[in-house]
C-alpha positions as CSV (number, residue, x, y, z in Angstrom):
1,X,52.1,115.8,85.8
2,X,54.2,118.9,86.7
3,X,53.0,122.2,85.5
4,X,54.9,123.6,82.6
5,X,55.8,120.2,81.5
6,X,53.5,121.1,78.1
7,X,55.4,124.5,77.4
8,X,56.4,124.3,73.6
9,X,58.2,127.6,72.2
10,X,57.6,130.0,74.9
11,X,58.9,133.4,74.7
12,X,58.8,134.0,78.3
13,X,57.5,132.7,81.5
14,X,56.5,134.7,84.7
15,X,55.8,133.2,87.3
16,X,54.3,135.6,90.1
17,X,54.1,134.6,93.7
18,X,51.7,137.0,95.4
19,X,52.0,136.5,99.0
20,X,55.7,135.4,99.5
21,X,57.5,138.1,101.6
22,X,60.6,138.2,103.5
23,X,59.3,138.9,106.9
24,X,56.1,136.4,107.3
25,X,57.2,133.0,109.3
26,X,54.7,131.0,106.9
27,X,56.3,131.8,103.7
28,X,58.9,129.0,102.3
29,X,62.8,129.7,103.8
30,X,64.8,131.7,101.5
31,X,67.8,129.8,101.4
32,X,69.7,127.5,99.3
33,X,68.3,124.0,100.0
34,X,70.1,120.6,98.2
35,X,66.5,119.7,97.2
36,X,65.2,122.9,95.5
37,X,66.1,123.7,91.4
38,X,69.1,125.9,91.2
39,X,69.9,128.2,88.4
40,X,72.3,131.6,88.1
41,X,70.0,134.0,88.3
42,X,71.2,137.8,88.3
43,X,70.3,140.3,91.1
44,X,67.1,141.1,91.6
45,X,65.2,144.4,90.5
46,X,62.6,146.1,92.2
47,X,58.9,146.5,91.1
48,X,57.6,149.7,89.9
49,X,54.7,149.5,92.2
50,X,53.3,145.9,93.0
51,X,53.0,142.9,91.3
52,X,49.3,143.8,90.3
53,X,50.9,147.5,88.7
54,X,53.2,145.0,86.6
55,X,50.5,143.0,85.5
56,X,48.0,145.6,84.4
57,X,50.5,147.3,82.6
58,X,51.5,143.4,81.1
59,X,48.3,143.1,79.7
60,X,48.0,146.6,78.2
61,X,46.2,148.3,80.7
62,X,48.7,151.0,82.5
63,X,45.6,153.2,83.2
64,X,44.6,150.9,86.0
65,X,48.1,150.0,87.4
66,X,47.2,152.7,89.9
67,X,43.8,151.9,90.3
68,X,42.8,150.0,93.6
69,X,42.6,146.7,94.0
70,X,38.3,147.0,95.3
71,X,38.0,148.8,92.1
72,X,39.3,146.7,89.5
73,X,37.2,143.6,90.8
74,X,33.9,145.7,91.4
75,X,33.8,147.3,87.7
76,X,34.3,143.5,86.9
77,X,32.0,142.3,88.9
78,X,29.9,145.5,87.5
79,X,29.3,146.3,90.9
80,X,26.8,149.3,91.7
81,X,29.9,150.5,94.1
82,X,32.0,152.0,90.9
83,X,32.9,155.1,90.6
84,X,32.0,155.4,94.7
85,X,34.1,153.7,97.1
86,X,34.5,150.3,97.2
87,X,36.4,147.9,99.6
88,X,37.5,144.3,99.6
89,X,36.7,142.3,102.7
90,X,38.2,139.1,103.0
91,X,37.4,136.5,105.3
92,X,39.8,135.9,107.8
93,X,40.4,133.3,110.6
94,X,42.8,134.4,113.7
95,X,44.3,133.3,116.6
96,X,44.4,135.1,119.9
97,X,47.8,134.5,121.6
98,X,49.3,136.0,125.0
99,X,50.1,139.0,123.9
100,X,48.8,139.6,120.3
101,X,46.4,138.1,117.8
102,X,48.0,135.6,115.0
103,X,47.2,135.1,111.5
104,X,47.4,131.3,111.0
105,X,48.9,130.0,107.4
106,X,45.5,129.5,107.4
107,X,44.0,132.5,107.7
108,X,42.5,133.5,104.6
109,X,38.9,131.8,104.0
110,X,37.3,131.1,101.1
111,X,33.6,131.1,101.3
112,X,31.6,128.5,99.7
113,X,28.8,130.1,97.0
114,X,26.2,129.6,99.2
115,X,28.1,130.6,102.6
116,X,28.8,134.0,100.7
117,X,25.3,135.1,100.0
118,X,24.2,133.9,103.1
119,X,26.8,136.3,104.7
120,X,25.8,139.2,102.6
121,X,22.2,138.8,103.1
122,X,22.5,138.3,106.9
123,X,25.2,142.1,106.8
124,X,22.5,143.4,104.8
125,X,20.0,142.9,107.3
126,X,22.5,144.6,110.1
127,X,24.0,147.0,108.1
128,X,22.1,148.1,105.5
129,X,20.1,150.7,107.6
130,X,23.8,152.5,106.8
131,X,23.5,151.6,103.2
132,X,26.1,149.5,103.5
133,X,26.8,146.4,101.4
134,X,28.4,143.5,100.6
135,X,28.6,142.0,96.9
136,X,30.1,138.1,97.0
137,X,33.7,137.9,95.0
138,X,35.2,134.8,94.8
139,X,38.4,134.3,96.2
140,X,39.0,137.1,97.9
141,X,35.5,137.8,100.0
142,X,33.4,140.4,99.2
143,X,33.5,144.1,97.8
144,X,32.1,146.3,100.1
145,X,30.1,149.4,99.2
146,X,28.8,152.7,100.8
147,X,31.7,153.1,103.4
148,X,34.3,156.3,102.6
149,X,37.6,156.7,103.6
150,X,39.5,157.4,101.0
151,X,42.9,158.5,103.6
152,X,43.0,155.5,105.4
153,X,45.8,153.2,104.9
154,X,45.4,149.3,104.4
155,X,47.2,146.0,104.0
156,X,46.8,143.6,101.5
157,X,46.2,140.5,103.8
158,X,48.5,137.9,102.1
159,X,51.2,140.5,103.9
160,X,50.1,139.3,106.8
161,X,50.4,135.3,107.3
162,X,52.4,134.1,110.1
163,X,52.6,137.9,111.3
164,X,50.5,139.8,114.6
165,X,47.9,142.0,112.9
166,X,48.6,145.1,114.9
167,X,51.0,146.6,113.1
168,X,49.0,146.1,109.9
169,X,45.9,147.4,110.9
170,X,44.4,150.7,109.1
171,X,46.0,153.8,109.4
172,X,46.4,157.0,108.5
173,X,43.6,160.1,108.0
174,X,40.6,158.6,108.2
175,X,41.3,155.1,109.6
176,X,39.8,155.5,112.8
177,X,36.5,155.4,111.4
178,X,37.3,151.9,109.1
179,X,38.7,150.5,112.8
180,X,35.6,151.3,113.9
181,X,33.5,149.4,111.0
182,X,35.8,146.8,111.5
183,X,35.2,146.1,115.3
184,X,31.4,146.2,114.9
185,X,31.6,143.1,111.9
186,X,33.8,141.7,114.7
187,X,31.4,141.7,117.3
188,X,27.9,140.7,114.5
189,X,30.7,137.9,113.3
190,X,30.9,136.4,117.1
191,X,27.4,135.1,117.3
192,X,26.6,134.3,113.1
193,X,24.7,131.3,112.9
194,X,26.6,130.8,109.8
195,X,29.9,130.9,112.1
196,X,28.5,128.2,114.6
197,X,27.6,126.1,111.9
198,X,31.3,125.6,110.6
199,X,32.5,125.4,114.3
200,X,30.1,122.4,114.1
201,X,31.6,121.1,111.2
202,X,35.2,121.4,112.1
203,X,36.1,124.5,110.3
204,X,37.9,127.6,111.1
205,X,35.3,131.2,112.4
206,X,35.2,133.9,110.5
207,X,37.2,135.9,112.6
208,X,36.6,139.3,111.2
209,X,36.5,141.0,107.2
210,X,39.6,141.9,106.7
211,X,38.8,145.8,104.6
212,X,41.7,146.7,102.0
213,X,42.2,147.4,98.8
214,X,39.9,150.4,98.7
215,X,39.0,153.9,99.6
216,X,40.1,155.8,96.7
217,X,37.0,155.9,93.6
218,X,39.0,155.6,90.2
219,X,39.5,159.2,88.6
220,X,37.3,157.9,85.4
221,X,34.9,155.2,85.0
222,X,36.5,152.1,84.1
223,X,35.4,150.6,80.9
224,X,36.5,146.9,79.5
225,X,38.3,146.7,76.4
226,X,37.1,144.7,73.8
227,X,40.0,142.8,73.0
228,X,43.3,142.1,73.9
229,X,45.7,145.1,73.0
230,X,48.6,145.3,71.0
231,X,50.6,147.1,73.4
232,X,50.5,143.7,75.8
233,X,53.4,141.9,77.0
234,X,51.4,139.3,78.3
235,X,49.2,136.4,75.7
236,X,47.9,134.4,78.4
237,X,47.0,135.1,82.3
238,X,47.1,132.0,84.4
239,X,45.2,132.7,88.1
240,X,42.8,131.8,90.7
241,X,42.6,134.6,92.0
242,X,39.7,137.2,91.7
243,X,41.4,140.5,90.8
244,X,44.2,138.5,88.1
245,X,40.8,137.0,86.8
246,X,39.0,140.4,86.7
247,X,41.6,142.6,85.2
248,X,41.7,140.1,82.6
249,X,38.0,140.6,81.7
250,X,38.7,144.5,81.7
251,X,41.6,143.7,79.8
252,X,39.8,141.6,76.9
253,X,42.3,138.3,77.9
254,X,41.7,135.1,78.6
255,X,42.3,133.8,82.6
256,X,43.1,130.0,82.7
257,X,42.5,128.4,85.9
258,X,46.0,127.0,87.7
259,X,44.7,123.5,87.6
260,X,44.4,124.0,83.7
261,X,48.7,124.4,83.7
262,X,48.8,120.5,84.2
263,X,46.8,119.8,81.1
264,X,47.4,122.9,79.0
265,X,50.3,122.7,75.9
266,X,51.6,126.5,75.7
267,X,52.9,126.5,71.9
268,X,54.3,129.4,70.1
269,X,55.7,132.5,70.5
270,X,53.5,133.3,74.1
271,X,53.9,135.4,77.2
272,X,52.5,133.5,79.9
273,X,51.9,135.4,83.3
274,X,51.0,132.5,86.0
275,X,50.0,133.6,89.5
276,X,50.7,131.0,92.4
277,X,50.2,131.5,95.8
278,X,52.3,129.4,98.4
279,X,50.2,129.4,101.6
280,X,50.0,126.2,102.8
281,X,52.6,124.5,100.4
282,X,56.6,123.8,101.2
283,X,59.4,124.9,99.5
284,X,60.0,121.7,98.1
285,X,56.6,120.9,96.6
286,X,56.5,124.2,95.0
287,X,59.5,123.9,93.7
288,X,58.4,120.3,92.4
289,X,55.5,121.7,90.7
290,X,56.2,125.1,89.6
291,X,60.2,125.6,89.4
292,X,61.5,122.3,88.5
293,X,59.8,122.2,85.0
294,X,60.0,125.5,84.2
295,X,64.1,125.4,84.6
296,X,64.1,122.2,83.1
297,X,61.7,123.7,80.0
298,X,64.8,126.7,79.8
299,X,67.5,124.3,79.7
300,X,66.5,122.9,77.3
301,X,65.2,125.3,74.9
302,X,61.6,125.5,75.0
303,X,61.4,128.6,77.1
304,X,63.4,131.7,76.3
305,X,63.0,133.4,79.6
306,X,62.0,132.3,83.4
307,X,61.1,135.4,85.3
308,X,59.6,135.5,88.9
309,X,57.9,138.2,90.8
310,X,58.3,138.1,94.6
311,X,58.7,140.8,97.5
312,X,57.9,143.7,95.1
313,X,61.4,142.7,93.3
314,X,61.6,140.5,90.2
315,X,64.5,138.0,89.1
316,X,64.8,136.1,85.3
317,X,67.2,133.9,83.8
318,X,67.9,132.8,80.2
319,X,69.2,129.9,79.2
320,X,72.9,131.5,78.0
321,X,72.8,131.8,82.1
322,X,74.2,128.4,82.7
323,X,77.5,130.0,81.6
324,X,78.0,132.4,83.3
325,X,79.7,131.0,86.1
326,X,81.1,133.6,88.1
327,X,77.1,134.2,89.2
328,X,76.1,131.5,92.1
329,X,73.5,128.8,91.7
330,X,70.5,129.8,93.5
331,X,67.5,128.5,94.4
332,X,64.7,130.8,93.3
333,X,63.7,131.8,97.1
334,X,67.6,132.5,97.6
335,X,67.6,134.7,94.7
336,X,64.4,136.6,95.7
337,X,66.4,137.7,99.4
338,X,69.4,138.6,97.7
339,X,70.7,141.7,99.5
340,X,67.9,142.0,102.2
């Protein structure tokens, strides 16, 4: 069953893809393509901030559309490392080619439970003589306290797939010293029993901890509401990721998983917020999945509105759209590159 096919009444649909960008080699073409859903979408807009700024201030919560990423999941997670500095370190497998090192479509790990604790327990035992720490979360690694650097510069790592790292790595006031960090995990990582283990298995290395998201300690504590707010565009957040999933607990909404979207009837007057990623999928399944029933659910008047958020630029459509010919069918990754 394709998602959205459920959808009765919807006021509006966004649909965000967090790691499609224009430059990365493993993200679906955007062009026109005979088999993806067409509709006449109008230019796009750009973001005020990034998709996570538009969501936080979807769900009510503008004080944290500023807030970063490390922190939101670690006052979720109520991690010890909030107010301090916090960090996210993700799991990453790379490739080392002639000239520069390659981050695969597969790149990004995800830990099993019990892989996770094992990895913290094992940095606690190498690290924590600097008071350093890693708390498991979910899909996006760890959060790692007791390390400050609030000047450095970092990349979310969903920027990166399909790209050479160097050009994303740290930088900035203060980097040096998270390049440093970085290149001693590196080097404990190289002879982890845990990392031998899935060599054994067949699976990918841990390559390295990818730190992001982090650095700066939030201005004021961050406190969960205790219910959803009236100010929210957004009803319902749909996301397997860890921050959508933890700024929804801070927020007081509910986070469905994605696999729920096949099962799940949306009815009434909603705003539905759905977080996808792509890596690993084609441009035609996705489209299949995701975009084909959520055009077909606007054509034919059970959705009012079919927004996406892409690139740091957002897109909708109505369903009035169809007539206005004069704008060209596109296909929503067409849409997305329109001008760039």
């Amino acid at each position: 069953v394709p998602c959205f096919d459920n959808i009765r009444d919807v006021r509006e649909l966004v649909l965000v893809l967090p790691d499609f960008f224009l430059h990365a080699a493993a993200a679906p073409q955007a062009q026109s393509s005979a088999s993806l859903t067409t509709l006449r979408f109008p230019p796009p807009r750009p973001l005020r901030g990034d998709w996570r700024g538009m969501i936080a201030r979807g769900v009510g919560r503008a004080d944290l559309a500023l807030v970063d990423a490390a922190s939101i999941v670690a006052a979720a997670l109520a991690s010890p490392a909030v107010p301090a500095e916090a960090w996210l370190a993700t799991p990453l497998h790379l490739m080392a080619g002639l000239k520069t090192v390659h981050f695969p479509a597969n790149g990004i790990l995800v830990l099993s439970p019990a892989e996770a604790l094992e990895l913290a327990e094992s940095f606690a035992e190498v690290f924590g003589v600097d008071e350093l720490a890693l708390q498991p979360a979910g899909s996006a690694g760890f959060v790692l306290s007791g390390f400050s650097a609030p000047l450095a510069e970092t990349v979310d790592p969903a920027r990166l797939i399909g790209e050479g790292i160097e050009a994303s790595l740290p930088r900035g006031a203060e980097s040096a010293a998270l390049r440093a960090l970085a290149s001693e995990v590196e080097m404990w990582l190289h002879d982890l029993p845990l990392n031998r283990r899935r060599e054994l298995r067949g699976e990918p290395r841990i390559s390295t901890l990818w730190l992001w998201g982090g650095g700066m300690p939030p201005r004021d504590p961050i406190t969960a509401s205790s219910g959803a707010s009236s100010e929210a565009r957004f009803s319902r957040l749909v996301a397997d990721d860890i921050w959508t999933q933890s700024l929804a607990r801070l927020a007081g909404l509910e986070c469905l998983p994605l696999a729920s979207l096949r099962e799940w009837a949306a009815e009434g007057q909603a705003t539905l917020c759905v977080v996808a990623p792509l890596a690993g999928r084609s441009a035609e399944n996705f489209d299949r999945e995701m975009i084909a029933p959520a055009a077909a659910a606007l054509l034919d008047g059970r959705l009012e509105r079919f927004a996406v958020v892409a690139n740091g630029r957002s897109i909708s459509a109505m369903a009035t759209d169809r007539y206005r010919f004069w704008r060209p069918l596109r296909s929503v990754f067409a849409a997305v590159a329109d001008g760039v």
